[in-house]
Wavefront OBJ file of the C-alpha trace (Angstrom):
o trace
v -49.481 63.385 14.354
v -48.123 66.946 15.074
v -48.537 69.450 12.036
v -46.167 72.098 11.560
v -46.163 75.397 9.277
v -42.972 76.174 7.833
v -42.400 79.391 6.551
v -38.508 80.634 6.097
v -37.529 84.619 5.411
v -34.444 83.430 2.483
v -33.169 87.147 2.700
v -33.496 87.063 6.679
v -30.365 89.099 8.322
v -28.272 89.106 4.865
v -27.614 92.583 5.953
v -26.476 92.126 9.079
v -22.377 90.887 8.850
v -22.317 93.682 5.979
v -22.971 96.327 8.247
v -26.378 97.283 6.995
v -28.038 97.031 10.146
v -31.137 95.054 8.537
v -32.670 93.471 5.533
v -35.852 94.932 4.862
v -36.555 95.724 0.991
v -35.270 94.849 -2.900
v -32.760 97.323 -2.748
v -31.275 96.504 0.968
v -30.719 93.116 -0.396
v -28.982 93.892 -3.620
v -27.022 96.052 -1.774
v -25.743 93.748 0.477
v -25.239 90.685 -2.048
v -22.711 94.093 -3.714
v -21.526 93.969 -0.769
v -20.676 90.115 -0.686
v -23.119 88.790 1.487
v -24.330 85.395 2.043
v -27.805 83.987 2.804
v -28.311 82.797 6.394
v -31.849 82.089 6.817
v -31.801 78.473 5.667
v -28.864 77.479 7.579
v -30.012 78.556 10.729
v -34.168 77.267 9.971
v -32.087 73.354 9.318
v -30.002 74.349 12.819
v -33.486 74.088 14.662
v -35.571 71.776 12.662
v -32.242 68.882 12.876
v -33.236 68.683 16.143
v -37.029 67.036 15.329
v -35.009 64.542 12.783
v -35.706 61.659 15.972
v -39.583 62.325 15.864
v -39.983 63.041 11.822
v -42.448 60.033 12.363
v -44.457 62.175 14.843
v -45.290 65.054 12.360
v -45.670 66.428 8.953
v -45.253 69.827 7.579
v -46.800 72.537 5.704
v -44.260 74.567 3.986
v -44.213 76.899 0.554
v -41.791 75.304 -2.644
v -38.283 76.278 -3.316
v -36.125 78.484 -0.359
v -39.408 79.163 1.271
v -39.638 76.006 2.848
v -39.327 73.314 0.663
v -35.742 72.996 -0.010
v -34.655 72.582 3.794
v -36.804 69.873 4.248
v -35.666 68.006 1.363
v -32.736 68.431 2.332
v -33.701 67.109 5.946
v -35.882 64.352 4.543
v -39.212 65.450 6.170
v -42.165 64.690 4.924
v -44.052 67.914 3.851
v -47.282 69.235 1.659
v -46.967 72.120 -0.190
v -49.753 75.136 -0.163
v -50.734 76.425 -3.442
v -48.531 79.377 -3.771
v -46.128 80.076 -5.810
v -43.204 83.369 -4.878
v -42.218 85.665 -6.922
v -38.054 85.151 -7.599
v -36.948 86.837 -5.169
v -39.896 86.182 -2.754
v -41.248 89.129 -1.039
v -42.759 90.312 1.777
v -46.327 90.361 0.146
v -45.256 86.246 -0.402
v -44.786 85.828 3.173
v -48.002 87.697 3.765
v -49.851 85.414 1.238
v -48.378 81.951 2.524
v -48.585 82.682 6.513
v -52.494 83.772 5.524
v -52.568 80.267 3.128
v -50.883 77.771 5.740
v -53.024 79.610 8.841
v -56.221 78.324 6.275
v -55.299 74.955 6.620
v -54.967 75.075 10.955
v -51.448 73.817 11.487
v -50.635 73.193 15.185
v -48.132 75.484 15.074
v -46.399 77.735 12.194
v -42.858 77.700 12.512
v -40.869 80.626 10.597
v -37.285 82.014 10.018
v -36.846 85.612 9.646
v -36.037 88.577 12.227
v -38.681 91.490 13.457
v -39.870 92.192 9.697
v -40.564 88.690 9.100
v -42.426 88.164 12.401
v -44.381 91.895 11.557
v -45.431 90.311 8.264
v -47.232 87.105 9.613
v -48.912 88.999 12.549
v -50.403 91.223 9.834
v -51.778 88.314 8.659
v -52.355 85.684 11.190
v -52.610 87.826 14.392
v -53.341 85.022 17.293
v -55.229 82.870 15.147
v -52.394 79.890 15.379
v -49.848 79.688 17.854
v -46.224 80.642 16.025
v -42.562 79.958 17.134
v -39.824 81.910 14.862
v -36.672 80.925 14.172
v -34.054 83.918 14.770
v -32.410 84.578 11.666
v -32.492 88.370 11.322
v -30.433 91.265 12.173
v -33.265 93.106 14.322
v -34.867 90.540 16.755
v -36.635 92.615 19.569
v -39.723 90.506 19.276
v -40.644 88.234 21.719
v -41.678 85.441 19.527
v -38.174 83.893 19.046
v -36.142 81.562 20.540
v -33.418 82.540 21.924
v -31.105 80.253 19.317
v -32.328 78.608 16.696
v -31.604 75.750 18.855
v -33.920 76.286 21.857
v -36.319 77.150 18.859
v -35.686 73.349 17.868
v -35.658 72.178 21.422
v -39.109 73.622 22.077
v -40.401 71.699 18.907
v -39.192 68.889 20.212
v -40.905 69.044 23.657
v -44.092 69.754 21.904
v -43.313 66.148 19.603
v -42.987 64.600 22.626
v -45.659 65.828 24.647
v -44.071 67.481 27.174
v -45.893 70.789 28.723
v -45.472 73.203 26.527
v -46.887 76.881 27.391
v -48.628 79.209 24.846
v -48.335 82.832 26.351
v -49.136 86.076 23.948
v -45.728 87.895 23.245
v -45.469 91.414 21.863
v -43.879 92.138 17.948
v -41.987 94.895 17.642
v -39.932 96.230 14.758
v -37.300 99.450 14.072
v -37.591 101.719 11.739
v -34.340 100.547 9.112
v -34.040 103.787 7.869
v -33.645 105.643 11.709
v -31.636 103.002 12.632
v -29.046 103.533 10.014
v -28.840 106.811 11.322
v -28.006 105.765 14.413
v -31.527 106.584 16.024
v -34.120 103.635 17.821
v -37.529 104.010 16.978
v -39.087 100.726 17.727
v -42.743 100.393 18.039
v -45.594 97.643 18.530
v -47.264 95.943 15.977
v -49.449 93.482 17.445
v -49.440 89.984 19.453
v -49.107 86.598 19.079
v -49.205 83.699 20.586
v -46.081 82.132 20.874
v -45.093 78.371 22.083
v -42.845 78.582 25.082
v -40.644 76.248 27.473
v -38.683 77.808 30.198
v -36.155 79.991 29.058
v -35.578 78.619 25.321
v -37.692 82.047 24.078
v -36.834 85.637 24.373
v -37.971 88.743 26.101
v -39.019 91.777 24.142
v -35.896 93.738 24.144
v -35.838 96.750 26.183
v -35.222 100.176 24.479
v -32.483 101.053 26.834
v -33.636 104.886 27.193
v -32.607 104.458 31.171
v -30.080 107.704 32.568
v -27.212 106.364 33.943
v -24.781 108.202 33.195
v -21.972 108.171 35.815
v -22.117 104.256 35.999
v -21.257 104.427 31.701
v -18.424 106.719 32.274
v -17.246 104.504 35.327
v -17.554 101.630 32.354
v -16.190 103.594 29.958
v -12.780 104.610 32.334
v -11.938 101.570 33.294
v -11.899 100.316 29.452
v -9.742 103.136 28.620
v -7.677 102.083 31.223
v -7.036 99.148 30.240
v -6.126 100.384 26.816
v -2.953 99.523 25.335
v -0.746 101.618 22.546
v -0.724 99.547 18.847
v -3.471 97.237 19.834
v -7.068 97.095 18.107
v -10.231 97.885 20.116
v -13.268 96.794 18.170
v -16.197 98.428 19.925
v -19.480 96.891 18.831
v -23.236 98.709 19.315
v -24.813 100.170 21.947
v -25.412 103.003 24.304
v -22.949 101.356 27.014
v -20.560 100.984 24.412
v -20.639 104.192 22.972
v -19.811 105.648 26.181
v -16.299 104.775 25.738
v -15.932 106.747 22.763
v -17.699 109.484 24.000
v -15.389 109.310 27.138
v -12.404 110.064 24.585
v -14.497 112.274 22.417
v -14.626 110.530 19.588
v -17.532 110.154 16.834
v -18.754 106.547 16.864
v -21.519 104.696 15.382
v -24.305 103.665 18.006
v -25.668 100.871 15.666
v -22.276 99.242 14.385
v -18.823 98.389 15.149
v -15.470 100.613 15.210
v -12.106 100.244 15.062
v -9.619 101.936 17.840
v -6.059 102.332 17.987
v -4.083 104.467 20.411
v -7.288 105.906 21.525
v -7.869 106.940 18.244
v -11.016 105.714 15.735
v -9.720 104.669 12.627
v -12.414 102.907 10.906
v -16.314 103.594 11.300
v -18.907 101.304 10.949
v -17.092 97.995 10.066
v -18.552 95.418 7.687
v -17.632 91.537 8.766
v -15.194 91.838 5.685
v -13.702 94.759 7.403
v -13.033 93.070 10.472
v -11.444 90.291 8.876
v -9.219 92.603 7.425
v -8.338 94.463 10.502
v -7.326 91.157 12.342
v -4.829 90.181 9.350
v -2.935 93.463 10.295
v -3.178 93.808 13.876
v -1.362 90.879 16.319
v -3.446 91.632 18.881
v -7.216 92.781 19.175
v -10.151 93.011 21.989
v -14.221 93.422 21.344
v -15.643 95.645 23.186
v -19.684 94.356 23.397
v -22.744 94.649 25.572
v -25.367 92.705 26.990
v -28.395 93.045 25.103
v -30.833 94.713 27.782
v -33.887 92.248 28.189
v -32.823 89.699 26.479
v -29.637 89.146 27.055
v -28.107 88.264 24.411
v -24.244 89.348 23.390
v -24.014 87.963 19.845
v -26.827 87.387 17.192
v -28.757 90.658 18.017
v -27.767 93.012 15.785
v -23.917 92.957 16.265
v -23.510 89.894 13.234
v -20.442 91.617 12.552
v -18.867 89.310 14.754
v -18.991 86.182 12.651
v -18.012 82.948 14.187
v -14.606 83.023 12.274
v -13.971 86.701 13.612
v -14.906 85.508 17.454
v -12.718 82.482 16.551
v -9.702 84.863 15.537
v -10.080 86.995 19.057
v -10.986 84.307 21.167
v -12.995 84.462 24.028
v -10.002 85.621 26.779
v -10.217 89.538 24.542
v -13.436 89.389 25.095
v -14.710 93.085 27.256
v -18.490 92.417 28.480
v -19.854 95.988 29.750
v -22.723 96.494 31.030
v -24.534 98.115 33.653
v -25.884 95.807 37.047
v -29.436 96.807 36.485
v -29.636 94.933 33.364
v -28.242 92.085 34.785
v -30.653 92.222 37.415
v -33.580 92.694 34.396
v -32.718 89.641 33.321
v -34.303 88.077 36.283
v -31.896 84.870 36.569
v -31.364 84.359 33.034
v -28.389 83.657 31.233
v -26.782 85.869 28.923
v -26.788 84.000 25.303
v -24.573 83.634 22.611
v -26.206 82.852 18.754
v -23.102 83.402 16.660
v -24.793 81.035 14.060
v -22.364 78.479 15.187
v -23.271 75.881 17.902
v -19.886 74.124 18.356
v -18.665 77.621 19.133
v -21.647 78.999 20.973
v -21.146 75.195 23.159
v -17.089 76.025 24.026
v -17.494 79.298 25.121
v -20.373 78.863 27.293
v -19.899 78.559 30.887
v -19.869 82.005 32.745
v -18.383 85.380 31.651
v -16.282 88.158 33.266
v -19.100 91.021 33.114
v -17.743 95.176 33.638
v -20.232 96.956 35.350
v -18.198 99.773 36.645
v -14.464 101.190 37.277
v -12.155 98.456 38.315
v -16.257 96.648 38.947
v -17.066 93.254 37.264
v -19.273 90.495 37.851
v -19.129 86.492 37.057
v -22.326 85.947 35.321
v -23.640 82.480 33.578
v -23.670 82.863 29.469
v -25.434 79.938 27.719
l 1 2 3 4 5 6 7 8 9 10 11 12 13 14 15 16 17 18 19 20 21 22 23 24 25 26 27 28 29 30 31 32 33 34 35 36 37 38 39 40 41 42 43 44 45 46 47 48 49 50 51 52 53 54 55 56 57 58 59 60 61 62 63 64 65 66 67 68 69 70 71 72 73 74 75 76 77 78 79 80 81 82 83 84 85 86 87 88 89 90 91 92 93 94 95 96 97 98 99 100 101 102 103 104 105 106 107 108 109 110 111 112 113 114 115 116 117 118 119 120 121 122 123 124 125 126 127 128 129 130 131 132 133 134 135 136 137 138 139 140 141 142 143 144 145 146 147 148 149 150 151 152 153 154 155 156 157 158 159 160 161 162 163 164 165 166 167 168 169 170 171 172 173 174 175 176 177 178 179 180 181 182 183 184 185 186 187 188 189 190 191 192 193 194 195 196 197 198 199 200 201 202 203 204 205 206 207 208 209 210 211 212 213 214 215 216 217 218 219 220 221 222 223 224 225 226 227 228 229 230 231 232 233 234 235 236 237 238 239 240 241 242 243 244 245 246 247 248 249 250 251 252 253 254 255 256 257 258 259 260 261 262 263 264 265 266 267 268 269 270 271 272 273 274 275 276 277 278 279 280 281 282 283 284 285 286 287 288 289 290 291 292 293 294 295 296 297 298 299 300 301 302 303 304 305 306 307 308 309 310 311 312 313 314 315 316 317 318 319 320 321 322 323 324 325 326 327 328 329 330 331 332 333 334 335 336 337 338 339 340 341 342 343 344 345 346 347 348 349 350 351 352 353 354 355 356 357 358 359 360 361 362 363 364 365 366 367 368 369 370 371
């Protein structure tokens, strides 16, 4: 029988559709519950571990009481034993410190977790390469290299584990921002350590690359032929990112590296949208476009800091007013992989997979596969 460490980040990425660009800290989270946010973490730990339901006879867990751990798999109906911890209400980081070092004690085969690159910097503090670790992504920063690339292939690499499939345990990198920089529209992400991390094909991420390459004419290529294509009364949401900030840059126009704004008529007229915002934007606009970018490294185009775009907003734009942009050398970092979509909901992630129209340059785009 397979054991299995459970350890789940409740206050993962609650900052993340309310434009807060993380969740790290008391006063990040209050804020964003002022703000109207909603917890995630949970939804997105049952997501993966629904997946193991078939082979709940194969394994037992180790998980922490209440929204730690415990609740989602009561909720699940796995069979579990508690450590002898109880968190503080709300739990803490120090909490996750103090149950990753009390499950690690007890030698799980694995110790599964929920959270995003604070969560993942926590248990490395802690655990190091002791145990091998899978995370669940949940948060708004995910750079690390420990996560699958959807809480699904998370679950899906379980699974081949249950089943004794060849699994590979490789060490992967943990990186983290600095929140405070990043709200400021500056990326300072450094390493905090390794782990080693349970892997199957493609189901878990690269360390996202920090994007600090020049290439400058091929953005403002990108950028003109988005402009181009620009048309009077209609709303341009452009999300995060270098590539994207080209375009505003290419009409001279402040914009907000690390969020999402609103253009009309080549004009900005909302800065740094919250989910809420968006919503609100749609309701008054009859037509609107995203513009988004590939995620360098990883690949990812939602679920990577961008949770702006909720499934309901992607719903309300649909997938045809879509803009990809991004340049061909990070489609050619990707080395064959797909670019990925975690919106946080699979029945959505499922229709619009397939392939994508990708711009990579004026009146340039590619056909590239997105899982």
């Amino acid at each position: 029988m397979l054991t299995l460490g459970l350890l789940i980040n409740p206050f993962a990425g609650i900052g993340g559709a309310v434009g807060l660009k993380g969740s790290d800290g008391q006063s990040i989270v209050e804020e964003a519950f002022r703000r109207g946010a909603t917890r995630r973490a949970a939804e997105r730990a049952k997501v993966a571990l629904e997946i193991l339901l078939p082979v709940s006879q194969q394994l037992r867990f180790l998980s922490c009481s209440g929204d730690m751990g415990q609740n989602v798999l009561d909720e699940l109906g796995f069979e579990y034993d508690l450590i002898d911890f109880q968190p503080q209400q709300p739990s803490t980081a120090e909490d996750t410190m103090a149950a990753a070092g009390l499950i690690a004690q007890q030698r799980p085969d694995v110790l599964v977790f929920a959270g995003g690159d604070g969560t993942a910097r926590d248990i490395c503090s802690v655990i190091a390469d002791r145990i091998p670790v899978l995370g669940i992504p949940a948060g708004v920063k995910i750079h690390s290299g420990v996560y699958g690339i959807s809480p699904t292939a998370s679950g899906e690499v379980l699974l081949r584990l249950v089943q004794g499939q060849l699994v590979d345990i490789r060490d992967a990198e943990v990186r983290d921002l600095d929140e405070d920089a990043f709200r400021q529209n500056q990326v300072r992400a450094r390493q905090y350590g390794e782990m080693r991390v349970v892997q199957s094909g493609h189901f878990v991420q690269s360390v996202k690359q920090g994007g600090t390459e020049s290439e400058e004419l091929v953005l403002a290529d990108i950028a003109a032929h988005i402009i181009e294509e620009m048309e009077p009364g209609v709303l341009y949401l452009v999300g995060s990112g270098k590539t994207t900030q080209a375009v505003l840059d290419e009409l001279h126009l402040e914009s907000t590296l690390l969020g999402v704004d609103a253009v009309v008529d080549e004009q900005v007229i909302a800065s740094d949208l919250t989910e809420s915002d968006i919503w609100s934007l749609l309701q008054e606009y009859k037509e609107a476009y995203a513009v988004i970018s590939v995620m360098g490294g990883q690949g990812h185009i939602f679920g990577r800091g961008n949770q702006q775009f909720s499934p309901r907003i992607l719903t309300a734009l649909g997938k045809e007013n879509l803009r990809v942009v991004t340049t061909k050398t990070k489609l050619v970092g990707l080395e064959g992989r797909p670019l990925v979509m975690d919106s946080g909901d699979a029945e959505l992630d499922r229709r619009w997979s397939g392939t994508q129209s990708v711009i990579t340059g004026y009146h340039d785009e590619v056909v590239y596969p997105l899982a």
